[in-house]
mmCIF file as gemmi writes it, N, C-alpha and C atoms, coordinates in Angstrom:
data_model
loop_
_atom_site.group_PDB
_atom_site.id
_atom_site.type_symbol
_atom_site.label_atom_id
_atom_site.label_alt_id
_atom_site.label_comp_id
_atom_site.label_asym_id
_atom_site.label_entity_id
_atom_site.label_seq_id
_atom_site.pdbx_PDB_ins_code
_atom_site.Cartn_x
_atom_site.Cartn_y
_atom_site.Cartn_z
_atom_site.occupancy
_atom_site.B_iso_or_equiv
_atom_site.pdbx_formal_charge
_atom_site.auth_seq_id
_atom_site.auth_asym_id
_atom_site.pdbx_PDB_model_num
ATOM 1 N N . UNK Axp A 1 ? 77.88 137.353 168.471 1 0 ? 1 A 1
ATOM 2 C CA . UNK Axp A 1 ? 76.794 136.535 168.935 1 0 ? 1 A 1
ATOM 3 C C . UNK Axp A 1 ? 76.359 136.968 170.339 1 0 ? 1 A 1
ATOM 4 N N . UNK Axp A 2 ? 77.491 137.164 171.28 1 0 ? 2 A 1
ATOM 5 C CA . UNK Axp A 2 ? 76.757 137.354 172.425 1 0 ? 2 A 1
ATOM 6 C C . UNK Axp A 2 ? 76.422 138.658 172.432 1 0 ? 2 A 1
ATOM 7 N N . UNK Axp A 3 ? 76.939 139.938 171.792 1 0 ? 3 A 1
ATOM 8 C CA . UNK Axp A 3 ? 76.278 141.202 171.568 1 0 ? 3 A 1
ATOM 9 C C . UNK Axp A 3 ? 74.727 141.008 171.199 1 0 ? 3 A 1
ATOM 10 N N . UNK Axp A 4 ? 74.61 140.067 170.307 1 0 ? 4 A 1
ATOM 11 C CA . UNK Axp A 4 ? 73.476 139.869 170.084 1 0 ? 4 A 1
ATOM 12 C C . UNK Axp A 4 ? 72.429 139.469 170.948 1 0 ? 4 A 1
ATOM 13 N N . UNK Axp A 5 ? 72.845 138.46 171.407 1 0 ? 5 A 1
ATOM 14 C CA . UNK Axp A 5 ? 71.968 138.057 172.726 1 0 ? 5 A 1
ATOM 15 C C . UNK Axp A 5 ? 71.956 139.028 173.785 1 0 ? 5 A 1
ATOM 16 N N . UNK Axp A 6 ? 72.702 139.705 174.54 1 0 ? 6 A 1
ATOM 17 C CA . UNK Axp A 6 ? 72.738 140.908 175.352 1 0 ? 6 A 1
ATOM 18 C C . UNK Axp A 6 ? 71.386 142.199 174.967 1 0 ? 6 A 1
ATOM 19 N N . UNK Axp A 7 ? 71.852 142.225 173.482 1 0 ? 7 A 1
ATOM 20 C CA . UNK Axp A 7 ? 70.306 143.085 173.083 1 0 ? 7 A 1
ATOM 21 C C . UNK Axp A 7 ? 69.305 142.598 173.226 1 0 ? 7 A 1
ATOM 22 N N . UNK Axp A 8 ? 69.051 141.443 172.917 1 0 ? 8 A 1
ATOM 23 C CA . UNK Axp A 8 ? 67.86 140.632 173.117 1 0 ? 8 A 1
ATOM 24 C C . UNK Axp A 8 ? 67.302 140.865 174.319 1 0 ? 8 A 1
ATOM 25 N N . UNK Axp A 9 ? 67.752 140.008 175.195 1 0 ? 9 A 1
ATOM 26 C CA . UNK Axp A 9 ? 67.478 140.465 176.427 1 0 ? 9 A 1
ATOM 27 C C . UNK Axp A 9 ? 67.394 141.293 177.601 1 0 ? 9 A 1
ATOM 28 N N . UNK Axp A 10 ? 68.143 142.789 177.172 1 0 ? 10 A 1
ATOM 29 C CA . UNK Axp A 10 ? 68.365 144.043 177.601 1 0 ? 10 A 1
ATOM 30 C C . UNK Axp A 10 ? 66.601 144.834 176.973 1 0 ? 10 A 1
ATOM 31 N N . UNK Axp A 11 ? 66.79 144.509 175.841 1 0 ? 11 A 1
ATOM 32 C CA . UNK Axp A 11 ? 65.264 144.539 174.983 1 0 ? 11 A 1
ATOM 33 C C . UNK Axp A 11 ? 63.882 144.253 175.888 1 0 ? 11 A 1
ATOM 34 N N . UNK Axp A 12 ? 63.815 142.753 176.373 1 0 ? 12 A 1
ATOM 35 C CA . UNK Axp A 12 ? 63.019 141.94 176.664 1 0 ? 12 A 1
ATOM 36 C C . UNK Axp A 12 ? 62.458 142.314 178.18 1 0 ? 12 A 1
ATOM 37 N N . UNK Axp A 13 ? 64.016 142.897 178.714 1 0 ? 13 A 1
ATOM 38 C CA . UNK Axp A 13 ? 64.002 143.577 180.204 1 0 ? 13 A 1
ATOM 39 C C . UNK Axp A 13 ? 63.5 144.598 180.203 1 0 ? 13 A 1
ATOM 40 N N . UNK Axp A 14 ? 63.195 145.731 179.415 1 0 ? 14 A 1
ATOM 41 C CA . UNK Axp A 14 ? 62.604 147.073 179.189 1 0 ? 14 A 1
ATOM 42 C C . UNK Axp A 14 ? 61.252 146.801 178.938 1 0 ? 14 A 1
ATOM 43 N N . UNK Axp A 15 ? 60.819 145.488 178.158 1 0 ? 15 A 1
ATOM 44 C CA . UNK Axp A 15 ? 59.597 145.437 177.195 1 0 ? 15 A 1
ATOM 45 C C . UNK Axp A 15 ? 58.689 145.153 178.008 1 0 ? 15 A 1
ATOM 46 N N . UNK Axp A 16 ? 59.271 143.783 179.232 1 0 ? 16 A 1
ATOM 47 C CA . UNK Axp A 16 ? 58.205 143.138 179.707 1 0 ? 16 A 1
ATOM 48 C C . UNK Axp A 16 ? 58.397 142.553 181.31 1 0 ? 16 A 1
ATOM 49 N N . UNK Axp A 17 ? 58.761 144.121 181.842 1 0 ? 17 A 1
ATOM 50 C CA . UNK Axp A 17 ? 59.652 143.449 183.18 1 0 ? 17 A 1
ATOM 51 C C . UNK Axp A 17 ? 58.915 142.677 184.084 1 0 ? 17 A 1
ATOM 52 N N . UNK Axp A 18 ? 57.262 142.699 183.689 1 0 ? 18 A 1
ATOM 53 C CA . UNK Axp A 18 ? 56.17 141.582 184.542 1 0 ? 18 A 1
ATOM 54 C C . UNK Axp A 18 ? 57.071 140.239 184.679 1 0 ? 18 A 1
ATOM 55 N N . UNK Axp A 19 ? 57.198 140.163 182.833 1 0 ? 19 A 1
ATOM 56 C CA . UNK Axp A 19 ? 57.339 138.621 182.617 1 0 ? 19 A 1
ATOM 57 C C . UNK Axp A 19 ? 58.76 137.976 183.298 1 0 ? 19 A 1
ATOM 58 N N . UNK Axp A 20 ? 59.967 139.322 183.402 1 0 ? 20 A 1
ATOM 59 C CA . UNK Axp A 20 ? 61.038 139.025 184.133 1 0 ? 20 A 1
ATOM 60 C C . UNK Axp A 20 ? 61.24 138.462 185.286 1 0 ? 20 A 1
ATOM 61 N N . UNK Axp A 21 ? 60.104 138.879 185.925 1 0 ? 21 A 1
ATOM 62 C CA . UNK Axp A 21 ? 59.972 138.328 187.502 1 0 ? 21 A 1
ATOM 63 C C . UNK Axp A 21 ? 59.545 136.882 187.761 1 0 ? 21 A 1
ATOM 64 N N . UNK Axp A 22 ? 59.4 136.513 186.824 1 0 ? 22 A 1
ATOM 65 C CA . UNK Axp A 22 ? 59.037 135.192 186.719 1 0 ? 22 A 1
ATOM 66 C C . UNK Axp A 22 ? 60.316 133.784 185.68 1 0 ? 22 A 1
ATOM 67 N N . UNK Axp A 23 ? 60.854 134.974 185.156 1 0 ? 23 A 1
ATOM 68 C CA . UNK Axp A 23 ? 61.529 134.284 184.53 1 0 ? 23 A 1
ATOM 69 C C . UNK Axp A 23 ? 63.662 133.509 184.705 1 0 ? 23 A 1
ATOM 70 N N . UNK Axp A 24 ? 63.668 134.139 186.057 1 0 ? 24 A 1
ATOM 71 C CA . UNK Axp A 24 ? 65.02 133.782 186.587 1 0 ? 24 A 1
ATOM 72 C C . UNK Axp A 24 ? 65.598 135.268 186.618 1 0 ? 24 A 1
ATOM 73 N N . UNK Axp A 25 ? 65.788 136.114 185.542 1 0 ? 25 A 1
ATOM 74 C CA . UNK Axp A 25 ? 66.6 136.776 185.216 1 0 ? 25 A 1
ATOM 75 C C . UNK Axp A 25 ? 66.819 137.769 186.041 1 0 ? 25 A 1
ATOM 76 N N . UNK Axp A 26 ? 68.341 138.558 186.608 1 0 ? 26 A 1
ATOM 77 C CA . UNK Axp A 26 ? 68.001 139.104 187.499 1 0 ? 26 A 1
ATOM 78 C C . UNK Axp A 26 ? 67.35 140.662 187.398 1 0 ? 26 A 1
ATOM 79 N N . UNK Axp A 27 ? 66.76 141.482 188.93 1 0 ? 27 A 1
ATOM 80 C CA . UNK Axp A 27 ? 66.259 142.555 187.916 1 0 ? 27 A 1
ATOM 81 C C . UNK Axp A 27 ? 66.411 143.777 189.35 1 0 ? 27 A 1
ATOM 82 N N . UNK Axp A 28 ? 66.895 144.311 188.706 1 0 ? 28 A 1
ATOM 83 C CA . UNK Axp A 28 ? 67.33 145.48 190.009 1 0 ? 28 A 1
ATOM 84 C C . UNK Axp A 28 ? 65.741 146.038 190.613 1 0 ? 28 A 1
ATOM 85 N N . UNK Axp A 29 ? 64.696 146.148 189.432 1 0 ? 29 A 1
ATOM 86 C CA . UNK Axp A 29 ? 64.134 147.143 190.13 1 0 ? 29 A 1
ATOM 87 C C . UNK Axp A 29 ? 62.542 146.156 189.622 1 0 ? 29 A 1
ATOM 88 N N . UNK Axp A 30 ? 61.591 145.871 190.499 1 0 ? 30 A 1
ATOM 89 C CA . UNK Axp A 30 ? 60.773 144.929 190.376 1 0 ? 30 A 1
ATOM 90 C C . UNK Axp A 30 ? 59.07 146.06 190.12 1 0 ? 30 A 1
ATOM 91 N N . UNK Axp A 31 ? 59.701 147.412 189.46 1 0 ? 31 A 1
ATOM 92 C CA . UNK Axp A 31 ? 58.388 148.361 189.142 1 0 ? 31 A 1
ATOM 93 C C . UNK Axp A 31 ? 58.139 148.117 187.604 1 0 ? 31 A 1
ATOM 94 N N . UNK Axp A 32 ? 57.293 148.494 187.401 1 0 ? 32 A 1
ATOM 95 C CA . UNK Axp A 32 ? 57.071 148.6 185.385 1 0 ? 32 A 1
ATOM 96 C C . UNK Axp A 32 ? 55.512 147.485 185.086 1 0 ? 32 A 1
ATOM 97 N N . UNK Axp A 33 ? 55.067 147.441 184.122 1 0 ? 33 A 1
ATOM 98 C CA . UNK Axp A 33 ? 54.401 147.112 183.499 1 0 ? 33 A 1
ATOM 99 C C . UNK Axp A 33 ? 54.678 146.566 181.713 1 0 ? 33 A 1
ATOM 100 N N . UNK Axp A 34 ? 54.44 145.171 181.44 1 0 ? 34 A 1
ATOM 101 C CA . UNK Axp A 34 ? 54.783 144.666 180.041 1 0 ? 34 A 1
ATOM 102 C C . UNK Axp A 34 ? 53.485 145.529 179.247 1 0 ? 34 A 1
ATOM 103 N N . UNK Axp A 35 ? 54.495 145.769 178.163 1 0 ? 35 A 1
ATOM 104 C CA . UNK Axp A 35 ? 54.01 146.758 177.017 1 0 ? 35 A 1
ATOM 105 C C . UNK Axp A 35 ? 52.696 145.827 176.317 1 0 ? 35 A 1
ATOM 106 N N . UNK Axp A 36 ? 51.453 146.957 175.734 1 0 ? 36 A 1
ATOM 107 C CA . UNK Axp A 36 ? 50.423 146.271 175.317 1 0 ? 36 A 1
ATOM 108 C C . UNK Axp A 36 ? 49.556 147.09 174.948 1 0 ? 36 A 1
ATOM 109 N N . UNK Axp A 37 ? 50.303 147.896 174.098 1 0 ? 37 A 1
ATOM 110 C CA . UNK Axp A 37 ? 50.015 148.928 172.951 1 0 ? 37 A 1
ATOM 111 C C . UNK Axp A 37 ? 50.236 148.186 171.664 1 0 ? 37 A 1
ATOM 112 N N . UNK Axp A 38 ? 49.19 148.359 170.732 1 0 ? 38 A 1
ATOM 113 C CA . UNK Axp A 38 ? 49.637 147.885 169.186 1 0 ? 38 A 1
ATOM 114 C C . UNK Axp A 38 ? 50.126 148.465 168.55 1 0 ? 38 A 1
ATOM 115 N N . UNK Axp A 39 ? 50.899 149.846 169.248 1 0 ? 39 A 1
ATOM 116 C CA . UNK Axp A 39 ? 52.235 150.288 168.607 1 0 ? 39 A 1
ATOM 117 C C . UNK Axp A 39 ? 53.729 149.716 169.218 1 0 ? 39 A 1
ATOM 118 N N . UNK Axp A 40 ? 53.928 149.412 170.046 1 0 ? 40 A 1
ATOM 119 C CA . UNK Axp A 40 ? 54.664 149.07 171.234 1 0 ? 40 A 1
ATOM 120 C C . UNK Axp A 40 ? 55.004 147.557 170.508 1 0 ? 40 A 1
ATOM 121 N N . UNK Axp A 41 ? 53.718 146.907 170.255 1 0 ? 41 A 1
ATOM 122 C CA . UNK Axp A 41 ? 54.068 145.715 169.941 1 0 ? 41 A 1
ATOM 123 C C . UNK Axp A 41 ? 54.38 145.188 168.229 1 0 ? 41 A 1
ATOM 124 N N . UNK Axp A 42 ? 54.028 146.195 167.65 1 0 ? 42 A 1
ATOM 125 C CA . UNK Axp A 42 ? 54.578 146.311 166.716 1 0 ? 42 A 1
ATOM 126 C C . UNK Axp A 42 ? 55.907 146.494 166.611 1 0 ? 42 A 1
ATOM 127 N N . UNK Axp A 43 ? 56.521 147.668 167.092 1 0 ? 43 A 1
ATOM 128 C CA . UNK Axp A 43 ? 57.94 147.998 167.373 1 0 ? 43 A 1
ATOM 129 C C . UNK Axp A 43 ? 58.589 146.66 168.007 1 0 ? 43 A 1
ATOM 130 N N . UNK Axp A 44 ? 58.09 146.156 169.095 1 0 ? 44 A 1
ATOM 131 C CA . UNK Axp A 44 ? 58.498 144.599 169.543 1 0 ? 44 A 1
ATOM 132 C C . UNK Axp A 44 ? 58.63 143.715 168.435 1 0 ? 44 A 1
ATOM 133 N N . UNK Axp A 45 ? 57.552 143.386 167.666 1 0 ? 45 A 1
ATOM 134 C CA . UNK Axp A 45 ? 57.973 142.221 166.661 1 0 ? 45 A 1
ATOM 135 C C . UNK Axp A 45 ? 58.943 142.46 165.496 1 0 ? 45 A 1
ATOM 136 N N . UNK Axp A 46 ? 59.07 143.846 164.837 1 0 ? 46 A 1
ATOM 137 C CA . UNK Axp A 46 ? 60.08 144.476 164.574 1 0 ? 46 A 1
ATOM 138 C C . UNK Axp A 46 ? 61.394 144.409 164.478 1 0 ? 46 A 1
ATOM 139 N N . UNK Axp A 47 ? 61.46 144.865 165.968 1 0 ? 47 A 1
ATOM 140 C CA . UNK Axp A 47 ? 62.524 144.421 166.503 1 0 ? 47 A 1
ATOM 141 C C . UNK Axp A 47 ? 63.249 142.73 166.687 1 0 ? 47 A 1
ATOM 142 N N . UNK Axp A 48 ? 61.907 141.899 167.081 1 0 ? 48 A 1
ATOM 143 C CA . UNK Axp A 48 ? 62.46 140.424 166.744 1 0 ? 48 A 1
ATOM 144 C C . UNK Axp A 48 ? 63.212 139.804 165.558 1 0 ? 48 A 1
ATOM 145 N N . UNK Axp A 49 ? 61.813 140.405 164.315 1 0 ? 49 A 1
ATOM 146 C CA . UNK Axp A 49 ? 62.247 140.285 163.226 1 0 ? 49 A 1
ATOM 147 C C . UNK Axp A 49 ? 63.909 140.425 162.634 1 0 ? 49 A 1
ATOM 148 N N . UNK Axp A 50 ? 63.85 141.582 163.205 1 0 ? 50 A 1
ATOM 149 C CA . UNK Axp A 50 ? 65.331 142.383 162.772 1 0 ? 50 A 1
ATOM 150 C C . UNK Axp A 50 ? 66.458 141.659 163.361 1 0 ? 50 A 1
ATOM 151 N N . UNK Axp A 51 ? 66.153 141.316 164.471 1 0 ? 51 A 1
ATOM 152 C CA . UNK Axp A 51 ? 67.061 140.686 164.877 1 0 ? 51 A 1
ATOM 153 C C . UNK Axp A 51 ? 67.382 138.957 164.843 1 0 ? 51 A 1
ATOM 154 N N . UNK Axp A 52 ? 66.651 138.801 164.385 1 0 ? 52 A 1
ATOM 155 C CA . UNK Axp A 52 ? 66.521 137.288 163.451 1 0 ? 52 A 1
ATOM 156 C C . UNK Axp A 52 ? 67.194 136.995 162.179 1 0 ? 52 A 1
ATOM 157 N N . UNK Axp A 53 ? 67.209 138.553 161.17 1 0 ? 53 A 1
ATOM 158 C CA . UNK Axp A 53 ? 67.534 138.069 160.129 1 0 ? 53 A 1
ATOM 159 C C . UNK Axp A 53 ? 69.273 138.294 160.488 1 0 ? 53 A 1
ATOM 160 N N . UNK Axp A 54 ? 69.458 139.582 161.701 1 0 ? 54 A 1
ATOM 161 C CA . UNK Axp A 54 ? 70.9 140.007 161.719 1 0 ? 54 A 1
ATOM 162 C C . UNK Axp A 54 ? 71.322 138.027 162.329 1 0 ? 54 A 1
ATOM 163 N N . UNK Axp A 55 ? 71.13 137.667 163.068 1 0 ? 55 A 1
ATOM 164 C CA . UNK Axp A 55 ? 71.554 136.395 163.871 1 0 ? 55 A 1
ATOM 165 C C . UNK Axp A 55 ? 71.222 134.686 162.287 1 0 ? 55 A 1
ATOM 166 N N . UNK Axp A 56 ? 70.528 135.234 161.339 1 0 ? 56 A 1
ATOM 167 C CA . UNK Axp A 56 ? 70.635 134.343 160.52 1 0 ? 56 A 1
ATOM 168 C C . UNK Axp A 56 ? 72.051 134.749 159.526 1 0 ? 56 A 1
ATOM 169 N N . UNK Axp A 57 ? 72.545 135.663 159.285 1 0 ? 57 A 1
ATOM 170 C CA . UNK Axp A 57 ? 73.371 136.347 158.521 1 0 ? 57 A 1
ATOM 171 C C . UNK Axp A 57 ? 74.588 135.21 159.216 1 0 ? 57 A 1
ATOM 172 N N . UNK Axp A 58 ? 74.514 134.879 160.939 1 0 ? 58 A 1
ATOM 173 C CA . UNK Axp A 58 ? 75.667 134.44 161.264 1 0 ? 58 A 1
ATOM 174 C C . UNK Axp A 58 ? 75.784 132.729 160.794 1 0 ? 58 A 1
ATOM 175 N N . UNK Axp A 59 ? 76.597 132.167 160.193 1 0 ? 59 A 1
ATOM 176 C CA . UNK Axp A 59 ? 76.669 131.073 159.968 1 0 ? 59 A 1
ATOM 177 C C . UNK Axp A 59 ? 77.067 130.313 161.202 1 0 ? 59 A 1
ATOM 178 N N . UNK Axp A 60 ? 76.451 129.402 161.276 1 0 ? 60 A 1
ATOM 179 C CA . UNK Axp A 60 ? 76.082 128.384 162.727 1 0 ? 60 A 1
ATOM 180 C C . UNK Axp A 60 ? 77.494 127.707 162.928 1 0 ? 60 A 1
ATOM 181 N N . UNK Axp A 61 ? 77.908 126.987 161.014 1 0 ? 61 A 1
ATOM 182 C CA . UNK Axp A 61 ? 79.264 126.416 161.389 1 0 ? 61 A 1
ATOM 183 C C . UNK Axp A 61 ? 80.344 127.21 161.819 1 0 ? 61 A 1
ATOM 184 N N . UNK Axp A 62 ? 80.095 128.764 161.926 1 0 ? 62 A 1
ATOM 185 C CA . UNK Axp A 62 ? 81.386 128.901 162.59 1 0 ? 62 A 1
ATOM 186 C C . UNK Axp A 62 ? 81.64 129.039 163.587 1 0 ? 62 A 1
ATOM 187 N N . UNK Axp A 63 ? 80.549 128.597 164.351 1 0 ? 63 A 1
ATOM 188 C CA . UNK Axp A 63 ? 80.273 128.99 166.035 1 0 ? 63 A 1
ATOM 189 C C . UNK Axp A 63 ? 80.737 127.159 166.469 1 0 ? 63 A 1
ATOM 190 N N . UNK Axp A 64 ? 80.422 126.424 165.725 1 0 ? 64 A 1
ATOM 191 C CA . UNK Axp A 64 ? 80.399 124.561 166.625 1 0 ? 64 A 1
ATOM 192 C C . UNK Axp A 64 ? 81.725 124.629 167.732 1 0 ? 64 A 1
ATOM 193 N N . UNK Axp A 65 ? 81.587 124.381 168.392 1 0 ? 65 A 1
ATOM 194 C CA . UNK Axp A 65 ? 82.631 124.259 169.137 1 0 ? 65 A 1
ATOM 195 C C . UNK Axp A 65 ? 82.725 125.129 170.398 1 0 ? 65 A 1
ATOM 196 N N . UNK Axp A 66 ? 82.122 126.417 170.148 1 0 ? 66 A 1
ATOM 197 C CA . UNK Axp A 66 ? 82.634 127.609 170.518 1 0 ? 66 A 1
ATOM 198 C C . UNK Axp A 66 ? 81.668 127.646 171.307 1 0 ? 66 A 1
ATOM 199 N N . UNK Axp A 67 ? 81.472 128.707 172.938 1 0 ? 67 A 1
ATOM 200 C CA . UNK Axp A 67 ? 80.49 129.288 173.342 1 0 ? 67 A 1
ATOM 201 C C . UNK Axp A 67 ? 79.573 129.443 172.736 1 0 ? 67 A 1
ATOM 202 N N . UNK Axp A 68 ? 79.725 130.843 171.605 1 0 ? 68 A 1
ATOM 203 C CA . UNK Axp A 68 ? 78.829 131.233 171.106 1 0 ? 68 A 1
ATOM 204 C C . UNK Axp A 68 ? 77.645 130.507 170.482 1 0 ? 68 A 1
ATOM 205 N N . UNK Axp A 69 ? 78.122 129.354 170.301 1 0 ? 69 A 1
ATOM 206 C CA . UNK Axp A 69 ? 77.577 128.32 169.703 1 0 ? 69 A 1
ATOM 207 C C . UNK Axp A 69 ? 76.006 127.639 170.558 1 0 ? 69 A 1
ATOM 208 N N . UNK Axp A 70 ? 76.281 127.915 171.715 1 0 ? 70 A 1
ATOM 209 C CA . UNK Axp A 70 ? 75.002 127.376 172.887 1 0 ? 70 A 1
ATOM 210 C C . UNK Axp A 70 ? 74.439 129.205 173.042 1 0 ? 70 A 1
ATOM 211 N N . UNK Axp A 71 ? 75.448 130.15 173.057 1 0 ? 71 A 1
ATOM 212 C CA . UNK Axp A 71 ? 74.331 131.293 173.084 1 0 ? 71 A 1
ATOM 213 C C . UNK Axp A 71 ? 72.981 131.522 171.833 1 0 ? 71 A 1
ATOM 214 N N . UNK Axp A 72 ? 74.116 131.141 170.624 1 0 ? 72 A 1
ATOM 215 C CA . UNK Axp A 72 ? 73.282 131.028 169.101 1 0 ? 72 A 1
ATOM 216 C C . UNK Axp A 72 ? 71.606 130.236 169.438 1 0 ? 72 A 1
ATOM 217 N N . UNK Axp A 73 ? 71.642 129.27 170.503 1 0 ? 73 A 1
ATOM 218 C CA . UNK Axp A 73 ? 70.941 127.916 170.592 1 0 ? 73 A 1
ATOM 219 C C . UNK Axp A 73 ? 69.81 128.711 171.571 1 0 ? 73 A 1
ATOM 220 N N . UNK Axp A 74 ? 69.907 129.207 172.389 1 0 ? 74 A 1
ATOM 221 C CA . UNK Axp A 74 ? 69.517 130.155 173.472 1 0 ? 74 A 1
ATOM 222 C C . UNK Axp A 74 ? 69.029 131.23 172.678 1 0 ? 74 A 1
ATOM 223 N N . UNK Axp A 75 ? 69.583 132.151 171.778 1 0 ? 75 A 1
ATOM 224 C CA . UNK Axp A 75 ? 68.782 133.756 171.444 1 0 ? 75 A 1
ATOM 225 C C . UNK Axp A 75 ? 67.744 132.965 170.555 1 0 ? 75 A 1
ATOM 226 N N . UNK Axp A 76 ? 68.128 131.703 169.555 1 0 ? 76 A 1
ATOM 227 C CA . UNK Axp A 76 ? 66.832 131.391 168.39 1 0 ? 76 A 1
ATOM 228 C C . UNK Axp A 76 ? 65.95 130.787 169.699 1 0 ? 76 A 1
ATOM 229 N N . UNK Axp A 77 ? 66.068 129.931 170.306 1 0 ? 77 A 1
ATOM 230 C CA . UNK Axp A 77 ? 65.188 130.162 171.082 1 0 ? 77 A 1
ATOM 231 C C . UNK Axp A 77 ? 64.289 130.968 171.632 1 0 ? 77 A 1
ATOM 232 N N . UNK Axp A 78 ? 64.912 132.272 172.249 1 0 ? 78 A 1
ATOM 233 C CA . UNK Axp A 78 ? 64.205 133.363 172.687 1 0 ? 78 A 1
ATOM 234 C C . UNK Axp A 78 ? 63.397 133.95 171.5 1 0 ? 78 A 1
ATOM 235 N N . UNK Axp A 79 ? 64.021 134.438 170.591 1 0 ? 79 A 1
ATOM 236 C CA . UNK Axp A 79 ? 63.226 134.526 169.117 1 0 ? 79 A 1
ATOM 237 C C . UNK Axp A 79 ? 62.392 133.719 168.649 1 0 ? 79 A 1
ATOM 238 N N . UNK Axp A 80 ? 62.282 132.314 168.776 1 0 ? 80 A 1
ATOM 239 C CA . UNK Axp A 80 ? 61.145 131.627 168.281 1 0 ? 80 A 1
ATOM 240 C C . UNK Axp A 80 ? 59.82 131.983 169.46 1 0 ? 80 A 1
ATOM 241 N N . UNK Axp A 81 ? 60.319 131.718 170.235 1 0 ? 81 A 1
ATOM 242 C CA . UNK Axp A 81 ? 58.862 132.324 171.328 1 0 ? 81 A 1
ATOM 243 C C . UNK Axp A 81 ? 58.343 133.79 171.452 1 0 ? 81 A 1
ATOM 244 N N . UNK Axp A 82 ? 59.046 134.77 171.378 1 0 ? 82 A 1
ATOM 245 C CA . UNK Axp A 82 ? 58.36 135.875 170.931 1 0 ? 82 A 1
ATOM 246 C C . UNK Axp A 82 ? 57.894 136.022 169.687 1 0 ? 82 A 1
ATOM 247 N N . UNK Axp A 83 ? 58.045 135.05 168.759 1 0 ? 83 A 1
ATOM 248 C CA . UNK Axp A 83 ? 57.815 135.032 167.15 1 0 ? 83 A 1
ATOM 249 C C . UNK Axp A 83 ? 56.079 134.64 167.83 1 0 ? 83 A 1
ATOM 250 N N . UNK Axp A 84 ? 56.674 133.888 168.434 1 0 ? 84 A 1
ATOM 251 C CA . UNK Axp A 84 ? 54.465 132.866 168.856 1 0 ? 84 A 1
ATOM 252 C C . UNK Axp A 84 ? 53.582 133.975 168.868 1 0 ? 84 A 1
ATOM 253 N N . UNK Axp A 85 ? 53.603 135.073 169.592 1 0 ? 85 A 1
ATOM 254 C CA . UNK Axp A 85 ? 52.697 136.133 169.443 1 0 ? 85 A 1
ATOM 255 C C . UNK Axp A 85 ? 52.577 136.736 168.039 1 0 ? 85 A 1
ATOM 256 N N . UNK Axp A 86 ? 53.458 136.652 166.853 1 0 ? 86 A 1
ATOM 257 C CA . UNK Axp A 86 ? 52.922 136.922 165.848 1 0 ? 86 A 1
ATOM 258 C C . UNK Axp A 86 ? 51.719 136.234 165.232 1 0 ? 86 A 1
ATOM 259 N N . UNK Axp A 87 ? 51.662 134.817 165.737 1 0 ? 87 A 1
ATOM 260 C CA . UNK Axp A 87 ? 50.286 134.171 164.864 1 0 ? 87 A 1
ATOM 261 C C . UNK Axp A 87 ? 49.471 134.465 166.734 1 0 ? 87 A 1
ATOM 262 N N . UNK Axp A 88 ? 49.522 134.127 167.747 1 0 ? 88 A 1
ATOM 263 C CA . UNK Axp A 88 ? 48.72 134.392 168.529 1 0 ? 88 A 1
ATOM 264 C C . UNK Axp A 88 ? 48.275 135.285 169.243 1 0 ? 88 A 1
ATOM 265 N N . UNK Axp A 89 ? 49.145 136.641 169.156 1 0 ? 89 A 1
ATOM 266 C CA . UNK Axp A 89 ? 48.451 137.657 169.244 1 0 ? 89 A 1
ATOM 267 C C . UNK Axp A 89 ? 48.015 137.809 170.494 1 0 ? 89 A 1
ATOM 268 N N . UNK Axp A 90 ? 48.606 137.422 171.8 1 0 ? 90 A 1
ATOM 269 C CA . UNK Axp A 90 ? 48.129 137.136 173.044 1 0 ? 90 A 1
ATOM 270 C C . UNK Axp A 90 ? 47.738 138.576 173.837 1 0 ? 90 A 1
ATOM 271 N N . UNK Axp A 91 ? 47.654 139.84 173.556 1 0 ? 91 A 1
ATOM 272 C CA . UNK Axp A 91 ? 47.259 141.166 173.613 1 0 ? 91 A 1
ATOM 273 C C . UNK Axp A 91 ? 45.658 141.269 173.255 1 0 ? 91 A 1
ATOM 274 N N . UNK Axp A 92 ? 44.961 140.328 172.272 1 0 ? 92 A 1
ATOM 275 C CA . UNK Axp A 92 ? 43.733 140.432 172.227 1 0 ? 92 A 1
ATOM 276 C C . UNK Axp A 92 ? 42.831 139.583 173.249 1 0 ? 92 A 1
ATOM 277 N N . UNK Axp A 93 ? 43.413 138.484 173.467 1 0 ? 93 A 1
ATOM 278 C CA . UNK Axp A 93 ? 42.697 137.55 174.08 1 0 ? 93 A 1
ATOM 279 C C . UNK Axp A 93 ? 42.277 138.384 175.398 1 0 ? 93 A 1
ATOM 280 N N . UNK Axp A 94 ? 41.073 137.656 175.87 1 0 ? 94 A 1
ATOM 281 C CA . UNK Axp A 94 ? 40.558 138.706 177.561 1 0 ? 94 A 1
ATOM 282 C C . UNK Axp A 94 ? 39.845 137.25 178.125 1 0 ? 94 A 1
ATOM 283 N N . UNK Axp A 95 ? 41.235 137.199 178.702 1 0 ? 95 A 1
ATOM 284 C CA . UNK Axp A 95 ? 41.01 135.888 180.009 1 0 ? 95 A 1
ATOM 285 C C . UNK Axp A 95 ? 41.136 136.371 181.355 1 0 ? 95 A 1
């Protein structure tokens, strides 16, 4: 579980280090630009995907109790909100 989450967010740190700076996490190096290519973001949702079905494979009851159990609570989290750009698509919009 927490391998899992570690990718996630090792992922998320490469993808979109704009959004990092805003988001707590710490970040050695405050250069880069979030990806916003519709290949890029393809490979991004992809990657969510994939890693949704590997983190559904894990059964929840065997985590209750356990750490892993609030990380489990934390990565579907992170996964449900990068899922949002699949129906909204926030790369087209021009605000």
């Amino acid at each position: 579980m927490t391998r899992l989450a570690d990718v996630f967010v090792a992922a998320y740190q490469r993808r979109f280090p704009f959004q990092v700076m805003y988001s707590g996490i710490p970040k050695a190096s405050r250069s880069g630009v979030d990806i916003n290519t519709p290949e890029d973001l393809a490979r991004w949702r992809a990657f969510v995907h994939g890693l949704e079905a590997k983190l559904n494979k894990i059964p929840e009851s065997a985590l209750i109790g356990r750490p892993q159990w609030v990380t489990r609570a934390y990565l579907l989290q992170g996964i449900a909100e990068a899922r949002t750009d699949d129906t909204c698509q926030f790369e087209l919009w021009d605000i």
